[in-house]
C-alpha positions in Angstrom: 94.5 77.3 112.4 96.8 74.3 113.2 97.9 75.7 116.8 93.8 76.2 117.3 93.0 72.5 116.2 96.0 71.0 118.4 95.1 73.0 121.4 91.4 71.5 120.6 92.7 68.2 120.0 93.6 68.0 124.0 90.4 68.9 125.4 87.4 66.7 125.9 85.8 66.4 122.7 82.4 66.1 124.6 82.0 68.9 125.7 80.2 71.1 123.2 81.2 74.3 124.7 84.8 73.2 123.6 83.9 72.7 119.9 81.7 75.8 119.9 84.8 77.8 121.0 87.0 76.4 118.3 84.5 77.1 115.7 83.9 80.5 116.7 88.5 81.1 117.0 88.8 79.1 113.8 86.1 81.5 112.0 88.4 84.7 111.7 91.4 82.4 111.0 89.4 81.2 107.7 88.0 84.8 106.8 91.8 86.3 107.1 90.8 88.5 110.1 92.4 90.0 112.7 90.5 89.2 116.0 93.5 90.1 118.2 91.8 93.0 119.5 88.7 92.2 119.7 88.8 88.4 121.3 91.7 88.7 124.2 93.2 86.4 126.7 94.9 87.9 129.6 96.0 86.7 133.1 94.5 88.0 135.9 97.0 90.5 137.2 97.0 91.9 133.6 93.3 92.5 133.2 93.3 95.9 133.7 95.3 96.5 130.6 93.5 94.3 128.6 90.2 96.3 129.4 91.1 98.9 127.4 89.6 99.3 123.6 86.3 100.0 121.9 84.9 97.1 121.6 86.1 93.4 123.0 86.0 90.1 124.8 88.7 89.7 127.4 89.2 86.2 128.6 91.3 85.5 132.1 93.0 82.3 132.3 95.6 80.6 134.1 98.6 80.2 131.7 99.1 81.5 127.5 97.7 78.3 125.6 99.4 78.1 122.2 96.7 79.5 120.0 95.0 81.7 122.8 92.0 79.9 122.1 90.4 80.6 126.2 89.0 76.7 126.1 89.0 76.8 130.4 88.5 80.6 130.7 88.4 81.6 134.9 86.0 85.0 134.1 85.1 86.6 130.6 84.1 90.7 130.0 82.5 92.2 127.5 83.8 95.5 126.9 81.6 98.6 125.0 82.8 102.2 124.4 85.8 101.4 126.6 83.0 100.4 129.3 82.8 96.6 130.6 79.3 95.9 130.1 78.9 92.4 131.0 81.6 90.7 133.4 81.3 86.9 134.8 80.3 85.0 131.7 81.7 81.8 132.0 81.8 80.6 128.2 83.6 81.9 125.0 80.5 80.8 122.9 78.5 82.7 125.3 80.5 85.8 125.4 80.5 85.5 121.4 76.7 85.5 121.3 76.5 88.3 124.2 78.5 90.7 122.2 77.0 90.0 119.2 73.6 90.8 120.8 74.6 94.1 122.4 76.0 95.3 118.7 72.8 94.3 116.6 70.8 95.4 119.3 72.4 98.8 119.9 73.1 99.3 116.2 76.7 99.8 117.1 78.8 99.1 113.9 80.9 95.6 114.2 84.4 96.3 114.6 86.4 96.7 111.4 88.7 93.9 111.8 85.6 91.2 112.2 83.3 92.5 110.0 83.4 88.9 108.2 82.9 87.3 110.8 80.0 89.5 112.8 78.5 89.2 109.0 78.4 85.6 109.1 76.9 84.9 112.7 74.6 87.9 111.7 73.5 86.5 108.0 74.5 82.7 107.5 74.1 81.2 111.3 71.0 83.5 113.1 69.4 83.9 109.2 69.1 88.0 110.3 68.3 90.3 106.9 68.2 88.7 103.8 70.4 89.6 101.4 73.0 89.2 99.3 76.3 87.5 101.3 79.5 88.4 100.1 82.0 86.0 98.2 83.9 84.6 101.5 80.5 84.2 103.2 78.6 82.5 100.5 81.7 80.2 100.0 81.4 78.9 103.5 77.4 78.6 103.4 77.6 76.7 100.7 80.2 74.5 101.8 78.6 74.0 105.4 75.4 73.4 103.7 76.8 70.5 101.0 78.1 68.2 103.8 
C-alpha cells in the first residue's frame, strides 16, 4: 500500500482519474489479494507476453513505476478466454469498470484471486444483488459509510 500511495503522492491530485486508479490498486492490497495476474503492466515490446491468461487487464507504459500502479498508461486491453476483447481504453478506472461489465454481463465467474474485490464493486459500490456481504466487505462498507 505505501509504494501505491507514494507513487500517488507525485501525480496531480486533480485529476480524478488518478485517485480512481489508486482506489481501485489499493482495493486488493486491503482485501489481501493477489491482482498480479489479473491487473498487468507491461512495456510495449513485451505485450505479447503479457496477453496471455484467462482473464486480465494489461496496461503498456513507458517505464516499471514502483507499485505498478499504470497512473499514465499509453494503451490498456481487456483480455477474455485468452482473447483481447477490448483494446485502446485509455483509463485504468475505465478498464476496471469494462471488465467488470463483460464478467457480470457474461456470467463469467470473477477470477479466483479477486473475488473480494469483483464482490465489492459488484455488491457495496454498483448496489447489484442484495445480500448478505461477507466479513471483509461489510467492514469496509461500514467504514466508508461512517466518514
Amino acid at each position: 500500500m505505501a509504494a501505491i500511495l507514494n507513487d500517488y503522492e507525485e501525480k496531480d491530485k486533480n485529476d480524478i482519474c488518478t485517485v480512481r486508479t489508486a482506489v481501485l490498486a489499493g482495493l486488493p492490497v486491503y482485501f489481501k489479494e493477489d491482482a498480479s495476474e489479473v491487473f498487468r503492466t507491461s512495456k510495449e515490446e513485451e505485450l505479447d507476453q503479457a496477453l496471455e491468461g484467462a482473464v486480465s487487464i494489461t496496461a503498456v507504459i513507458r517505464e516499471d513505476g514502483t507499485s505498478g500502479v499504470p497512473f499514465n498508461p499509453l494503451d490498456i486491453s481487456i483480455v477474455l478466454e485468452d482473447q483481447v476483447a477490448i483494446c485502446n481504453v485509455k483509463s485504468w478506472p475505465d478498464a476496471v469498470v469494462l471488465l467488470f461489465g463483460l464478467l457480470y454481463a457474461l456470467h463469467l465467474s470473477y477470477p479466483k484471486k479477486l473475488v473480494t474485490f469483483f464482490e465489492f464493486v459488484q455488491k457495496v459500490l454498483l448496489n447489484l444483488e442484495d445480500g448478505k456481504l461477507r466479513p471483509k466487505l461489510l467492514a469496509l462498507k461500514n467504514e466508508l459509510v461512517s466518514e
